[in-house]
MARTIDREN-871199 format. One record per residue (C-alpha): residue number from 1; x, y, z. Coordinates in Angstrom, 2 decimals. Last residue first. Example, Ala and Ser with C-alpha at 12.3 -4.5 7.8 and 13.67 -1.06 7.14 Angstrom:
- 2 13.67 -1.06 7.14
- 1 12.30 -4.50 7.80
end
This chain:
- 437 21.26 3.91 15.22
- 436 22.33 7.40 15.24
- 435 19.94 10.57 14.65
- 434 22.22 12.24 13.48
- 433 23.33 9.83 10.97
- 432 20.09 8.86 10.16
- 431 19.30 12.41 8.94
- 430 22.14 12.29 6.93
- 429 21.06 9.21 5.45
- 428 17.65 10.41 4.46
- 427 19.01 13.79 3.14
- 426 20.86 12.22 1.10
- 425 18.33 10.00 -0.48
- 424 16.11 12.60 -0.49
- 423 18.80 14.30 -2.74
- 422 19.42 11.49 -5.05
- 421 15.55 10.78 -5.51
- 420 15.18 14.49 -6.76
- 419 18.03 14.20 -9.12
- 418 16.95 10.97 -10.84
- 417 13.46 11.96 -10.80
- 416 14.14 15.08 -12.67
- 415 14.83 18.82 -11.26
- 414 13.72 22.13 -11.55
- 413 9.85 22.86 -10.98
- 412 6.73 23.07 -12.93
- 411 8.16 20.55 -15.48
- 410 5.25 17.77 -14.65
- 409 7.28 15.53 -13.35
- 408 9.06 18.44 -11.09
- 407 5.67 19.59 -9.71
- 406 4.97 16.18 -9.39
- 405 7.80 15.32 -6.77
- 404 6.96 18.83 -5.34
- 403 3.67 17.42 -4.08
- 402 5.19 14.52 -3.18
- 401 7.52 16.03 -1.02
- 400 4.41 18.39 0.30
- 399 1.88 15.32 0.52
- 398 2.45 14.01 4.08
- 397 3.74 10.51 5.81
- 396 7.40 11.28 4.72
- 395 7.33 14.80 5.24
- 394 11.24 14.96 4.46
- 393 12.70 17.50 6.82
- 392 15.58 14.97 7.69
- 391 15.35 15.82 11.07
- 390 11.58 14.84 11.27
- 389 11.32 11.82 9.14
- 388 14.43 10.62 11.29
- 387 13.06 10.81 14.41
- 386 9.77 9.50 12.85
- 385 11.51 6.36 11.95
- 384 13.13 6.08 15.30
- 383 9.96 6.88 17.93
- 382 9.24 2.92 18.28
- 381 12.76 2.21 17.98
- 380 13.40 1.39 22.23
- 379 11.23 -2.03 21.68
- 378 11.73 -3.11 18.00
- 377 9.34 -1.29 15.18
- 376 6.41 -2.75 14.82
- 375 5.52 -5.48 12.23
- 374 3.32 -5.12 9.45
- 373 0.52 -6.44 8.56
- 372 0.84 -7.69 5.04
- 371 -2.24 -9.35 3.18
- 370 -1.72 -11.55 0.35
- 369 -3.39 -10.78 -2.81
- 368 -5.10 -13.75 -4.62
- 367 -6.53 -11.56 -7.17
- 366 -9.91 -13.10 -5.86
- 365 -9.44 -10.97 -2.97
- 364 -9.47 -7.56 -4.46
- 363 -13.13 -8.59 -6.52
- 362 -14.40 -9.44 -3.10
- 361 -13.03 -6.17 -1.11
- 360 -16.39 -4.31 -1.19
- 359 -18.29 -7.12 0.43
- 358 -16.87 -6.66 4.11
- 357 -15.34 -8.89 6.09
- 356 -17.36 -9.35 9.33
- 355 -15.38 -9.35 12.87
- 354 -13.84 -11.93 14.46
- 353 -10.17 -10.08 15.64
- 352 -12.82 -7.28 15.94
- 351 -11.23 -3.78 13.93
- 350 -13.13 -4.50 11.59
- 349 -12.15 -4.85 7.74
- 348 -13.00 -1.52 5.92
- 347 -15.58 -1.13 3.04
- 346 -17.68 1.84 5.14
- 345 -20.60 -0.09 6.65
- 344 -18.39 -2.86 7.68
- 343 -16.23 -0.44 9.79
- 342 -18.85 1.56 11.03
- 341 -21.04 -1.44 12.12
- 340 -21.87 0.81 15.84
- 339 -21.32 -2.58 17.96
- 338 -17.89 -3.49 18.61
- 337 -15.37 -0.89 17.66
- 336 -18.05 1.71 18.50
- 335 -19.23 0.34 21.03
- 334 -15.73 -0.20 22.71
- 333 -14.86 3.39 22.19
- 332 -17.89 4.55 23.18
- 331 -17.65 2.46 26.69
- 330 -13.90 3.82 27.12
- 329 -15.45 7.59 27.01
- 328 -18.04 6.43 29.80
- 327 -15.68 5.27 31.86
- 326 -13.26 8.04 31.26
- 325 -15.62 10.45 32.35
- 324 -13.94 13.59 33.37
- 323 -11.32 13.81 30.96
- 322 -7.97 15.03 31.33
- 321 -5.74 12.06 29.80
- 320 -8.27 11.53 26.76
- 319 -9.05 8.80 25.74
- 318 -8.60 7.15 22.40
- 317 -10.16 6.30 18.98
- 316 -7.12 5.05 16.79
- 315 -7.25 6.74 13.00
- 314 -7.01 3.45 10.27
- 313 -5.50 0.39 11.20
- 312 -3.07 -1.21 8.69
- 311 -3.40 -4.45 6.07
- 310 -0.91 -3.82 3.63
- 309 -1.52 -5.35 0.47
- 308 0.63 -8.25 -1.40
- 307 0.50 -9.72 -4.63
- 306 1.81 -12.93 -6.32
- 305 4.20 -14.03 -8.33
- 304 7.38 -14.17 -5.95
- 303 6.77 -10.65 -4.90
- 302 4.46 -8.79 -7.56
- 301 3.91 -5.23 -7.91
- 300 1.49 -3.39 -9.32
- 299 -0.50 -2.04 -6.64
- 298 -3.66 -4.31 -6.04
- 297 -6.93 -3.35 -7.48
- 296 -9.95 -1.80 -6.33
- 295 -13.18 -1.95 -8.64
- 294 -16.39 0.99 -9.30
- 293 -18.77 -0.06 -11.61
- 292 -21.00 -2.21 -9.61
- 291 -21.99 0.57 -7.50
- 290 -23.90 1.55 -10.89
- 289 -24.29 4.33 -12.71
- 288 -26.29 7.66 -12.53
- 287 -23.94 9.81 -11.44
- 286 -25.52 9.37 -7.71
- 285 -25.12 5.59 -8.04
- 284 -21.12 6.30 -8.81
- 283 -20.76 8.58 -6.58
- 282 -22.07 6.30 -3.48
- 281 -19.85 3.41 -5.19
- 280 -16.63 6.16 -4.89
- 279 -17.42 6.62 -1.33
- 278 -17.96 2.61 -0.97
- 277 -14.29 2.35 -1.83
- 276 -12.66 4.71 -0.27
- 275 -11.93 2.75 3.33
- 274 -10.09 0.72 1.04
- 273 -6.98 3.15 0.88
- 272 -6.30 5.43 -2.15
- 271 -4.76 5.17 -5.49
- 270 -7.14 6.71 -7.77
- 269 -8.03 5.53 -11.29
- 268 -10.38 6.04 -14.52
- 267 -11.44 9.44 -14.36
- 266 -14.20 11.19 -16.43
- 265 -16.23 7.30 -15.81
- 264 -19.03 8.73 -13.53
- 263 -17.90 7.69 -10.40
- 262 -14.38 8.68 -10.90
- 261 -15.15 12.16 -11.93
- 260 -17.80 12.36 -9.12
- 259 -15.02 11.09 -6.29
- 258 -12.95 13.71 -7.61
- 257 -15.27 16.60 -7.43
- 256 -15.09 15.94 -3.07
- 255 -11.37 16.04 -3.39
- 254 -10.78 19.17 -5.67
- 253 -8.02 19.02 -8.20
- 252 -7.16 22.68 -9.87
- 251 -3.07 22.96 -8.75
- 250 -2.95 19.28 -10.78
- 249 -3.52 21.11 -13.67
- 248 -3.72 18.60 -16.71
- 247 -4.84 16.08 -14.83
- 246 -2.99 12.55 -15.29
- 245 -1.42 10.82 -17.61
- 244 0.77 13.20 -19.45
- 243 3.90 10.87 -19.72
- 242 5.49 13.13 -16.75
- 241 2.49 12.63 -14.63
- 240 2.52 8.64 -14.27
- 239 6.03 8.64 -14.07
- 238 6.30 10.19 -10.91
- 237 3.55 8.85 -9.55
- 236 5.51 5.36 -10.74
- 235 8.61 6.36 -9.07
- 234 7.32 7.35 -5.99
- 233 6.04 4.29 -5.58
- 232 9.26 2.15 -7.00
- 231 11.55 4.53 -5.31
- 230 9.74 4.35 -1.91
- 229 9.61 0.90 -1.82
- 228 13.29 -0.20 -2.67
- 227 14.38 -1.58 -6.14
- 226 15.41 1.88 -7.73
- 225 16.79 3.43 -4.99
- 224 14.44 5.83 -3.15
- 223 14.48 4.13 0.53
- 222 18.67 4.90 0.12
- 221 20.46 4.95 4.00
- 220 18.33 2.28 5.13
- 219 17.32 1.59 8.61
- 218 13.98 3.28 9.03
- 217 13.37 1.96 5.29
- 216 14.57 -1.25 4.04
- 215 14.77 -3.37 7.94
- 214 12.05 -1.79 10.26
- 213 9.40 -0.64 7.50
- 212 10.51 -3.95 5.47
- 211 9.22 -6.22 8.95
- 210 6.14 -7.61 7.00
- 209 7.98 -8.47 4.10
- 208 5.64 -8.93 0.54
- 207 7.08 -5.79 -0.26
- 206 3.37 -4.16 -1.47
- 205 3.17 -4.00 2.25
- 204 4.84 -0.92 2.63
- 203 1.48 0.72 0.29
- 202 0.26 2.73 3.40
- 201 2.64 5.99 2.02
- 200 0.94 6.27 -1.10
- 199 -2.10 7.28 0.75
- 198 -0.11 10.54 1.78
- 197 -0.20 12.02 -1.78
- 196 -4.49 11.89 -0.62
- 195 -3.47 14.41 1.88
- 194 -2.92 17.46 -0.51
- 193 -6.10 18.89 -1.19
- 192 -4.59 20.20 -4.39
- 191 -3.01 17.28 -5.57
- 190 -5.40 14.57 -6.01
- 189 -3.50 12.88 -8.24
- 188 -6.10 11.59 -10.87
- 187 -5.44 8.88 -13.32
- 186 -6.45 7.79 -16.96
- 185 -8.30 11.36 -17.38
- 184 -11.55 9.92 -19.54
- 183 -11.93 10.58 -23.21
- 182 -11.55 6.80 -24.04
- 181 -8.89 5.09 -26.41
- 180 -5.57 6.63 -26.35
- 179 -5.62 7.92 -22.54
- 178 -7.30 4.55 -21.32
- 177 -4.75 3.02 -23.41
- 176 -1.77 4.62 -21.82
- 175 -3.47 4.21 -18.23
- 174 -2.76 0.78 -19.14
- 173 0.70 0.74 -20.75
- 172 1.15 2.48 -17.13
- 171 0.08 -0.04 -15.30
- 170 2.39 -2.77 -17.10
- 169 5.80 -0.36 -16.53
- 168 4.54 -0.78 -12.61
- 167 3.73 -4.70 -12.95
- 166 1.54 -6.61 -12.15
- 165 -1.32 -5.00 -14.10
- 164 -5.24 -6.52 -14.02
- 163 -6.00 -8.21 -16.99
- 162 -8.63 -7.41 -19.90
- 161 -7.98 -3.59 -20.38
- 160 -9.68 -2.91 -24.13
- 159 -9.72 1.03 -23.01
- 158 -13.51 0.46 -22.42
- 157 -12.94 -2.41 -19.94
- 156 -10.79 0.20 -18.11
- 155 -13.19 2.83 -18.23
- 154 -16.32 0.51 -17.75
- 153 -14.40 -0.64 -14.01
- 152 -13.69 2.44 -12.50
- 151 -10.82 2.23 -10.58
- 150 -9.71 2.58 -7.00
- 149 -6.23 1.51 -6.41
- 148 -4.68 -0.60 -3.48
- 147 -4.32 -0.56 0.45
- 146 -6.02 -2.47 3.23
- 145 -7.72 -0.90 5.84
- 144 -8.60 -1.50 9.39
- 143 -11.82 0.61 10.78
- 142 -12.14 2.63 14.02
- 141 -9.03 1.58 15.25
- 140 -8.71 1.07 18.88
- 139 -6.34 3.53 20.74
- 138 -3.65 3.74 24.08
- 137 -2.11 0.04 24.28
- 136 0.62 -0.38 26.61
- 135 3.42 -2.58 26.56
- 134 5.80 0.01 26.19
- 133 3.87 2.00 23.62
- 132 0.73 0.90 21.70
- 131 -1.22 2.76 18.78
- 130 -0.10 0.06 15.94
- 129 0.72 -2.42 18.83
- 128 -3.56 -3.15 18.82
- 127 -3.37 -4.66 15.13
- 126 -6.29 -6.43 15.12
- 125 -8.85 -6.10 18.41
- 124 -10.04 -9.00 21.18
- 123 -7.26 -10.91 22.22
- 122 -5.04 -8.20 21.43
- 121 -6.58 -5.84 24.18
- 120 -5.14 -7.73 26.84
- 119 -1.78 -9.20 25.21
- 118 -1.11 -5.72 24.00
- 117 -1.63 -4.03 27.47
- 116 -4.69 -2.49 28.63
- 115 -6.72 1.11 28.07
- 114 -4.42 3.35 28.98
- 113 -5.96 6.96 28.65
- 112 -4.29 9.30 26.41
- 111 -1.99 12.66 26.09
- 110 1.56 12.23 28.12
- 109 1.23 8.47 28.04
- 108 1.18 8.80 24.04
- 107 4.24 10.75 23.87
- 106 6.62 8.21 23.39
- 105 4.38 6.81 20.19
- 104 4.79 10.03 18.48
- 103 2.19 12.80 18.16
- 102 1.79 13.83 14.75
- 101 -0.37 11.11 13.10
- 100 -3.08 12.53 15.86
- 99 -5.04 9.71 17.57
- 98 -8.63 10.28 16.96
- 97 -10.23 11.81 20.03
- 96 -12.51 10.89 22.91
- 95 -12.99 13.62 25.78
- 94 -12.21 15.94 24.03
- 93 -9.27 18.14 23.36
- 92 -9.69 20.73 25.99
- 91 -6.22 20.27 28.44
- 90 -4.22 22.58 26.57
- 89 -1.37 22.44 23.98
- 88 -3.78 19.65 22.21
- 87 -6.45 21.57 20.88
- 86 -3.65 23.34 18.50
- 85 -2.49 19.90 17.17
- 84 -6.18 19.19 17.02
- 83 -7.05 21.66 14.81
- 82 -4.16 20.67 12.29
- 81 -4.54 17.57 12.45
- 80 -8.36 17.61 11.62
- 79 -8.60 19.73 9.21
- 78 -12.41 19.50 9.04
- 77 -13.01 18.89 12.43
- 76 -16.28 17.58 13.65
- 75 -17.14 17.97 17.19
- 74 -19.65 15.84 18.38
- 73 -21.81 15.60 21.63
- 72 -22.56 12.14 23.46
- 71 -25.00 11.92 26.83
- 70 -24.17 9.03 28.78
- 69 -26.54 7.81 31.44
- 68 -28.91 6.31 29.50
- 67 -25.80 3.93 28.04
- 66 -27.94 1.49 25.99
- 65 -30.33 4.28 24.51
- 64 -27.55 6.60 24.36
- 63 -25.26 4.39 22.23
- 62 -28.28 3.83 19.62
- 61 -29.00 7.21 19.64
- 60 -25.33 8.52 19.22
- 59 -24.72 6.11 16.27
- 58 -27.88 7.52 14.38
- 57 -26.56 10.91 14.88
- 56 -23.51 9.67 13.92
- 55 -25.19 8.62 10.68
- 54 -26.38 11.89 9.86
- 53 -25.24 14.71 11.30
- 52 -21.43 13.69 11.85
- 51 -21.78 12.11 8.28
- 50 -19.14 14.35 5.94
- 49 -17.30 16.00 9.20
- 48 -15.94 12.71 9.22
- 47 -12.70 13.87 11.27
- 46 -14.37 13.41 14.58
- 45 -14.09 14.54 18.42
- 44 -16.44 12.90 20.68
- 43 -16.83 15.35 23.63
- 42 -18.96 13.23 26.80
- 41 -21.50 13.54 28.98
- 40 -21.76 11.85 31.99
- 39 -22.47 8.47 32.84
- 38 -20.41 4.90 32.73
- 37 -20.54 3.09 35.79
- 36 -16.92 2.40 37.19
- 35 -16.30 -1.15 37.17
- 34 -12.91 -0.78 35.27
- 33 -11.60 1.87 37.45
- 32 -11.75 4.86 35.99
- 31 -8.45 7.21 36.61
- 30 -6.00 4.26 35.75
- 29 -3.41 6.54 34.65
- 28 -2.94 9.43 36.31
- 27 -4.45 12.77 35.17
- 26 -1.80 15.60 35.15
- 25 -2.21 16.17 30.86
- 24 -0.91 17.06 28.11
- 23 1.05 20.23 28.71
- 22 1.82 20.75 24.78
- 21 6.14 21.21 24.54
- 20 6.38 17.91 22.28
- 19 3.16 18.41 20.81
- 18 4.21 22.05 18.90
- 17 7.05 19.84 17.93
- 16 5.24 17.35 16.39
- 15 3.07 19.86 15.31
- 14 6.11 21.55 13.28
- 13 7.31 18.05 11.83
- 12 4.03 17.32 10.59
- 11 3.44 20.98 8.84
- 10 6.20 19.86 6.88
- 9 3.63 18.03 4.41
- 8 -0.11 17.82 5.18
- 7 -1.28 16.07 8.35
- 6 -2.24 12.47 7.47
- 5 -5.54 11.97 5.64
- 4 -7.50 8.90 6.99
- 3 -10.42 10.00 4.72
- 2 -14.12 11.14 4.91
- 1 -14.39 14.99 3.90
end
């Protein structure tokens, strides 16, 4: 599996909690000195179980032959926040590890490494306050993303789609004609494997207002109304499966099938993050087709005419507290970011303030969408939105509300979108209420 997936549904709110009473670690910051030498070998813990033989073998060589002194070993985890949440109530995570979606930014100095402050490490990497707490910065993203729609491009040409939708009720006149005029599923939820419903999260940009995640959702009582983010996303997934366009049986999706039945044409769109682009181009080519056929589009919404995407960091490579060889863990975490081409080689921007732009996002750019990164929340909020995601029991970064959001589209479960929406809603603001201001 190759994805940014988020830990699935409740289950976030548990290993935050399972984190909160983890021992973390004794180590003090500032362990390895900056001119320490790095050697030893080190635990490089992965989600991309789908390449950990291949082209991290080639990264390992490569990082070996500069660093003789460092030998590298992988661990590949295929749920990855799950294992790690376990990993993580003792002192044997790793000695590099992604940054786990449940552990809150307050909690970072009890698991990771320092490795500078913001206006250190932000003169050479994007978006370094993402994984940063008090001043302090504890991951590098492996790749930055932006966020859209994967399509395939002969499906929608073969539907008689000539322009690109701005607008939600215009996307689904769209997947409308796919479903009238070709024999291919107009959209595909993903369901089943769960993590993809977290994709739709990443979309805050869409808003055109890089502080919207501080102002219209942490510190709104209604995210679902009709004109807010989460009701206009959630509100076209919903609508896309009660008009019948998507799978028939969401229960039967399979992740790794998916990217076959978009390749080949059985499925015209996706949404998912960039990073999924040249996955879909790979099935594409192995289908028989053409790299060419696979295109990302904004989501359909315009802000004063024109588009916006968020532009986020993916996982955060960090250091573990514990570990024995900090020096030579902070040297793969630079090389990587630096010198492996992982970002470029998988569709995402790099995580370089001068890195490459990659290829895959030409057609997205000349739709003159505006990239949105987003601002963090205020010093003394940086836990808030997740304070409230937790007591309100709404997985808000998972795929079990979601999940049950279709499940009521699709008339497996009681409800509508009106009455769904109303009680998030409610459970939002009582949540906030608790959790004060």
């Amino acid at each position: 599996m190759a994805t940014r997936h988020l830990i699935p549904g409740v289950a976030a709110a548990a290993a935050a909690a399972l984190l909160l009473s983890a021992c973390g670690g004794s180590a003090e910051p500032g362990d390895a000195p900056d001119d320490a030498t790095p050697s030893g070998e080190i635990t490089v813990i992965t989600q991309r179980t789908d390449i950990v033989d291949t082209v991290f073998a080639g990264y390992k060589e490569q990082f070996e032959a500069e660093y003789p002194d460092v030998s590298v070993r992988f661990e590949a985890l295929t749920d990855y926040e799950g294992e790690i949440a376990v990993r993580m109530n003792t002192t044997d995570y790793g000695d590099v590890l992604l940054i786990p979606a449940s552990v809150t930014k307050d909690q970072y100095e009890n698991f990771f490494e320092p490795l500078g402050s913001v206006d250190e490490m932000g003169q050479t990497y994007r978006l370094v306050e993402e994984a940063a707490y008090e001043g302090q910065v504890y991951g590098v993203s492996i790749t930055v993303n932006t966020q859209g729609l994967v399509y395939n491009k002969k499906v929608w040409e073969a539907a008689g789609i000539t322009d690109l939708p701005a607008t939600p009720d215009e996307f689904l006149e769209d997947l409308q004609a796919i479903a009238d005029n070709t024999d291919a599923v107009p959209y595909y939820t993903n369901y089943s494997d769960g993590w993809p419903l977290s994709q739709w999260d990443g979309n805050r940009g869409v808003m055109g207002d890089p502080d919207y995640q501080n102002t219209h959702i942490a510190h709104s009582d209604d995210p679902w109304a009709p004109d807010q983010w989460h009701g206009i996303s959630d509100g076209l997934l919903y609508d896309v499966v009660a008009n019948g366009l998507s799978e028939d049986d969401p229960t039967t999706t399979n992740w790794e099938e998916s990217k076959t039945l978009l390749g080949s044409g059985q499925v015209g769109t996706m949404l998912l993050g960039s990073w999924a682009i040249t996955q879909m181009q790979q099935a594409a080519e192995d289908a028989g087709g053409s790299a060419d056929d696979i295109g990302y589009m904004p989501f359909p919404h315009q802000v004063d005419g024109a588009f916006h995407a968020q532009v986020a960091g993916d996982y955060k490579n960090a250091i573990n507290v514990n570990s024995e060889h900090k020096a030579a863990a902070r040297a793969w975490i630079e090389w990587f970011a630096e010198e492996s081409g992982y970002a470029y080689d998988e569709g995402g921007i790099s995580p370089l303030l001068d890195g490459p732009t990659p290829e895959t996002l030409g057609d997205f750019d000349a739709t003159g969408v505006e990239y949105v990164e987003m601002n963090p929340a205020p010093a003394g909020q940086e836990a808030y939105e997740t304070d409230v995601v937790n007591t309100a029991e709404i997985d808000l970064y998972g795929n079990i509300y979601r999940q049950k959001l279709v499940d009521i589209a699709r008339g497996a479960a009681d409800g509508d979108k009106e009455s769904y929406f109303a009680d998030l809603n409610q459970r939002w603001a009582d949540a906030r209420a608790t959790v004060g201001d």
